[in-house]
MIMAR-361313 format. One record per residue (C-alpha): x, y, z. Coordinates in steps of 0.05 Angstrom, whole numbers, plus 5000, padded with zeros to 4 digits. Example, Ala and Ser with C-alpha at 12.3 -4.5 7.8 and 13.67 -1.06 7.14 Angstrom:
<sites>
524649105156527349795143
</sites>
This chain:
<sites>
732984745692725784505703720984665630715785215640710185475612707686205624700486315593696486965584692386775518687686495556687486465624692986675663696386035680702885805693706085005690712884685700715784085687708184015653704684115718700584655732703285145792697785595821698686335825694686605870688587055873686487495818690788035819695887675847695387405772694588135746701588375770704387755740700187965670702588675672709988485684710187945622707688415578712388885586717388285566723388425607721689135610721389625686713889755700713890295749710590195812705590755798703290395732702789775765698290125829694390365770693089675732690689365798686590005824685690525783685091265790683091065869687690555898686690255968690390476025695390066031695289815962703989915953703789466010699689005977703089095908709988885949705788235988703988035904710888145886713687705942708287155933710687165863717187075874715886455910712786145867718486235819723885995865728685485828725385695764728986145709723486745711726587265759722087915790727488465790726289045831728989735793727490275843720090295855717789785808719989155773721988795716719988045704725687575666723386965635726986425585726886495506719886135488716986095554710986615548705486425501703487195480710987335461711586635426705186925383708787515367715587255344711086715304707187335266713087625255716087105219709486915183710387665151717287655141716786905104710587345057715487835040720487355017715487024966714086335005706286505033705585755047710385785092707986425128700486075123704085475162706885935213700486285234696885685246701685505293701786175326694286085326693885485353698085845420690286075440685785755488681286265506679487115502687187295528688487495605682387135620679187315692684687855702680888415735682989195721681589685667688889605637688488905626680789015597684889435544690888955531685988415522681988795459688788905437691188215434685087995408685688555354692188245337689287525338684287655291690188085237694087405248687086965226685587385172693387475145693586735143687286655099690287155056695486805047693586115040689086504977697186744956699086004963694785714923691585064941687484394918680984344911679284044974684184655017680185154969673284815001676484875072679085625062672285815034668385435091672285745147671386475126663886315109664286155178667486805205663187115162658086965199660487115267663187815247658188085202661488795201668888585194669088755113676388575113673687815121669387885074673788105022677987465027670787055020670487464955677187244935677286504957669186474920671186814859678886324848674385804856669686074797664186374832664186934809656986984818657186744889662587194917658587794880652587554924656987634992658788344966650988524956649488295036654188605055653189305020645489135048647689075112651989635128647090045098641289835123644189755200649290235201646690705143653690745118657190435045662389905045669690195054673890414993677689774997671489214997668789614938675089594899674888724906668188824884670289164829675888774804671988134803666188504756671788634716674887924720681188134738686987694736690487974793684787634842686386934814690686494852697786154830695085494826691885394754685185594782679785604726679986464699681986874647688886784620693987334631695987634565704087844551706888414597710688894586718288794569723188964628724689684610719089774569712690164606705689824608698790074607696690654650692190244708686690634742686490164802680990614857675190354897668490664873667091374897662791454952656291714928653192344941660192584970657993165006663693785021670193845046671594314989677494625025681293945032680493764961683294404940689594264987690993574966689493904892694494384902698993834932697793424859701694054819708893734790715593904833719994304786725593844815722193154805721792944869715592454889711392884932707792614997701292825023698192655086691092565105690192485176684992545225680492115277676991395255669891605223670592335191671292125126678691995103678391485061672691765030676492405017682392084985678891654937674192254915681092714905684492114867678891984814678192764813685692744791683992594713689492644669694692954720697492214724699091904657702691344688696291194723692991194793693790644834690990394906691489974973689289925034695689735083690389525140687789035100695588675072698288825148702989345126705288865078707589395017710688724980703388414972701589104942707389184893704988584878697488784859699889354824704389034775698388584754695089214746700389474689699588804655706388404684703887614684704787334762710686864739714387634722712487924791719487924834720187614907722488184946718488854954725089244933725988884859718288964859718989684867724189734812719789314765713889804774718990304753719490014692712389864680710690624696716490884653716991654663709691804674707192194739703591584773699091664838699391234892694391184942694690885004689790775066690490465130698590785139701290685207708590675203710591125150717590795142713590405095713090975038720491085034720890454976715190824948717791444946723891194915721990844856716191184831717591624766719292364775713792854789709492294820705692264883703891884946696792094977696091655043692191655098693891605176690491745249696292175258701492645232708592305231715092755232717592375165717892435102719993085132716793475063709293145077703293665061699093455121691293565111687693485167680293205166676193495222668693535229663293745173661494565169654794565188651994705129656094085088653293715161646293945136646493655059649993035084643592945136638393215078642292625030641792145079633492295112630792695054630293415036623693485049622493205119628693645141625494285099618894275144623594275213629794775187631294965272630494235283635894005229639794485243640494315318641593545300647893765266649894115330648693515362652593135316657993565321659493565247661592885244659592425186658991825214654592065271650292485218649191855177646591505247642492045257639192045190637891235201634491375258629691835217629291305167627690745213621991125256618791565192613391765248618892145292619792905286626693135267625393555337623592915372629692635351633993205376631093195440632092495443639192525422641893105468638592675525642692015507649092555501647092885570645592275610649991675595647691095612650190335625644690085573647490515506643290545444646590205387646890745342650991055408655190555402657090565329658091265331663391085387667590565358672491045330673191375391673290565417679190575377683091185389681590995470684190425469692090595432692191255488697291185551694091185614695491985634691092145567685891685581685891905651685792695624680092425565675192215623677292755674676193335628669593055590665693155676667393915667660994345665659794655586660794495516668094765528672294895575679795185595686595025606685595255684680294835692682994255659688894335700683994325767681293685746687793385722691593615797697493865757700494475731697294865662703994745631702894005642695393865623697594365557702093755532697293225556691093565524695393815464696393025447688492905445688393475402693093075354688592585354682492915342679692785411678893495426679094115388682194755408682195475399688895945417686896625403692896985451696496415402699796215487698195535519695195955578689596165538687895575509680795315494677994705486671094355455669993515465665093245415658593075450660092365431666192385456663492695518658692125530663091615513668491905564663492055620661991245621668091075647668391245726673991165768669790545796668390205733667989485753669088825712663088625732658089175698663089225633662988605593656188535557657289305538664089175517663388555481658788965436663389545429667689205412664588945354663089575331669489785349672589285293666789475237
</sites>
């Protein structure tokens, strides 16, 4: 059987026997694409019609699709890759180890799985060989929206992989010339992603092990300059919390490797509970509202009379404040937790709940040569640590929450797990979910007045008022807003309305860049949703009004009310769309899209070329990952 070679992290290409086979035209290559990602898996013939064409294929274009299909499999002939056919579509078969993306993937895997078992060397090792798999962007000149979107995703997942493996070359420990190379690199990185504050927390780290304490302090400073001077917005709960470990020369940062720091003192004995941590990022200043929330997850915080570890769920779209939330209910928890109130952020450890066992028993004093190997005898550890005081647990960045049942089972009794995800997740079956939507407009008003000053908002009230509107309640965009006014102290807040509801009106191909932070969560959510609720997303946002029904969304959709209900219901779940029931019946259902959603929707047209897209895009997606 003759070697082969099947590339799509880079460009599409294709050798055997180390000879490179041609594939054909573009989307010749794009079917090919599509069908190894899927690994092994039917595409249907309609999803495939829709990669190559969109919402408007050709005539002809299953014709065409069936021409690519049989090109393909000639080129394949006396290889082991076979194109099955499974009713209207097909299913592409390839040898163990023969497709670079999927090579990646099993290589990341193992990288995590060789982290959890204690040996980060080895998972360090691992990644830079799954890195090395790269040679350009991913799918590179394969046309089509779809493959636009599985590109940003496996770069997304190329740049977890880069900065897991710094992290744990930090967990590894390593000379003084690999500690020079590490902190080199990320200063690098750095540099090139400005906004990515998960990078520069593992400057931080890899600065302060090396004794700079001073030096990594400085990276936090330019970076808490530039957010907020650029974006107008604080570093995340998670960058602050680094920051404020190394000001208090915490242990925990230091690396296994004798690097110069202060010596850990004697732990705890195994049985015997250690000091109460409180382990929380800052709190956000000038927190402004969601008063209802807090009293929720409040109520949430009240013991079980059975001692069971209560769950609560914060979950809501990218940019409305979670995190924020969560952190200002924790810290507001006082003396409700006597066993202490802990936190992590799982985005920023790659889910990886052994890492932040980890963290946590440094914070209730157990030395690094106590901490256990395995993320199930470091849960039982922390149960000794805590004793049989109420701790809280907070965690951010939850996707999977199979992750919280360790949690849940070896915290004391009576304690709590407040997490955050985009989404509510049918387990732990007993979650309080408490959802974060937009601002009220009068919390939108004193988050705007914090952010441009009372006064210039007290001379314009109408004017204020109507740029909350605008905003649609939604921090982020309010804290854009009130740059804007910053930056241009000669503007009228009415100005600046007008202004505003024009960019939301008339989308255009060249988009502000305040637009354009304002969209990355909705970058974000757009880019995880299948292809019928994208389609729905950009169909619905061209309907006439602020709002509009489930009749007319079924018009624009071509399909029954029944079936744009569970489309649209889905984007309600995501915070996408809101909606308002009052017959309490899917029929009468109404729904609102965010301006910015609106705008960000309406500049995606069934035509949407390669060709106009990647200048805009390359900058989205920037923003998109800040």
């Amino acid at each position: 059987m003759s070697d082969l070679h099947l590339a799509l992290l880079g460009p599409v290409r294709m050798w055997r026997d180390g000879t490179e086979v041609p594939l054909g035209s573009p989307q010749q290559r794009a079917v090919l694409a599509v069908l190894l990602l899927h690994e092994g898996r039917v595409v249907p013939g309609e999803e495939l019609v829709d990669a190559l064409w969109g919402d408007v294929p050709p005539k002809g274009a299953w014709g065409t699709l069936r021409t690519y299909v049989s090109r393909l499999r000639q080129v394949f002939a006396g290889s082991a890759v076979v194109i099955k056919t499974a009713g209207t579509g097909y299913a592409a078969q390839t040898p163990p180890g023969s497709v670079d993306a999927v090579v990646f993937k099993t290589l990341v895997t193992r990288a995590r799985d060789q982290a959890a078992a204690g040996d980060p060397g080895a998972g360090a090792t691992t990644l830079t060989q799954a890195l090395a798999l790269w040679t350009g962007e991913g799918l590179d000149g394969a046309p089509g929206e779809y493959l636009t979107q599985q590109r940003a995703r496996l770069q997304a997942a190329r740049l977890a992989a880069t900065e897991h493996r710094f992290a744990l070359l930090l967990d590894a420990g390593t000379d003084a010339a690999g500690q020079e190379d590490v902190t080199a690199e990320l200063t690098l990185l750095v540099r090139q992603h400005p906004y990515l504050e998960q990078l520069r927390e593992l400057l931080m780290r890899a600065l302060y092990r090396q004794g700079r304490q001073a030096d990594a302090l400085a990276v936090y400073h330019a970076g808490e300059a530039l957010l907020r001077d650029e974006l107008g917005i604080d570093p995340g709960p998670a960058l602050r919390a680094v920051h404020q470990r190394i000001l208090v020369s915490d242990p925990g940062l230091l690396g296994t490797n004798g690097t110069p720091g202060p010596p850990p003192g004697p732990g705890p004995l195994p049985g015997q509970p250690g000091p109460a941590p409180t382990l929380l990022p800052a709190r956000l200043p000038r927190f402004t509202g969601r008063d209802t929330e807090l009293a929720r997850i409040a109520d949430a915080f009240a013991e079980p009379a059975d001692g069971r570890t209560t769950t609560v769920g914060v979950h809501g779209l990218d940019g409305l404040g979670r995190s924020a939330l969560v952190v200002e209910a924790a810290h507001r928890a006082g003396d409700r937790f006597p066993g202490g109130r802990v936190y992590a952020d799982l985005a920023q450890v790659s889910g990886d709940l052994a890492e932040v066992l980890g963290a946590w028993l440094g914070a209730y004093g157990v030395p690094a040569a106590e901490v256990p190997g395995s993320a199930t005898a470091r849960g039982v550890r922390l149960r000794e640590a805590a004793g049989s005081r109420r701790v809280l647990a907070v965690l951010d960045g939850v996707e999977d929450t199979a992750t919280l049942g360790l949690l849940t089972g070896v915290l004391p009794p009576g304690s709590v797990v407040l997490f955050v995800a985009r989404r509510r997740h049918p387990e732990p079956v007993s979650t309080t979910w408490v959802p974060v939507g937009p601002l009220p407009a009068g919390d939108g008003l004193r988050l705007l007045a914090h952010v441009a000053g009372r006064d210039r908002l007290a001379a314009e009230p109408a004017a204020a008022t109507r740029l909350v509107s605008l905003a649609c309640g939604w921090p982020l965009s309010l804290r854009l807003i009130g740059g804007r006014l910053n930056t241009h102290p000669h503007w009228s807040a009415a100005a600046t309305a007008d202004q505003l509801a024009h960019e939301l009106a008339h989308p255009a191909e060249t988009v502000h860049d305040d637009c354009l932070l304002a969209e990355a969560p909705i970058l974000r959510a757009y880019t995880r949703l299948r292809p019928t609720q994208a389609r729905a997303l950009v169909r619905t946002a061209r309907l006439d009004g602020e709002t509009f029904g489930i009749h007319q969304a079924a018009d624009a959709l071509g399909t029954t009310c029944e079936d744009a209900w569970s489309v649209l219901d889905s984007l309600v779940e995501l915070g996408l769309l809101t909606e308002t029931s009052p017959s309490g019946l899917p029929q009468g259902t109404t729904y609102r899209m965010a301006g910015v959603v609106r705008a960000f929707a309406r500049r995606r047209p069934d035509d949407d070329g390669p060709a106009a897209r990647p200048v805009r895009r390359d900058r989205a997606a920037l923003y998109a990952a800040s």
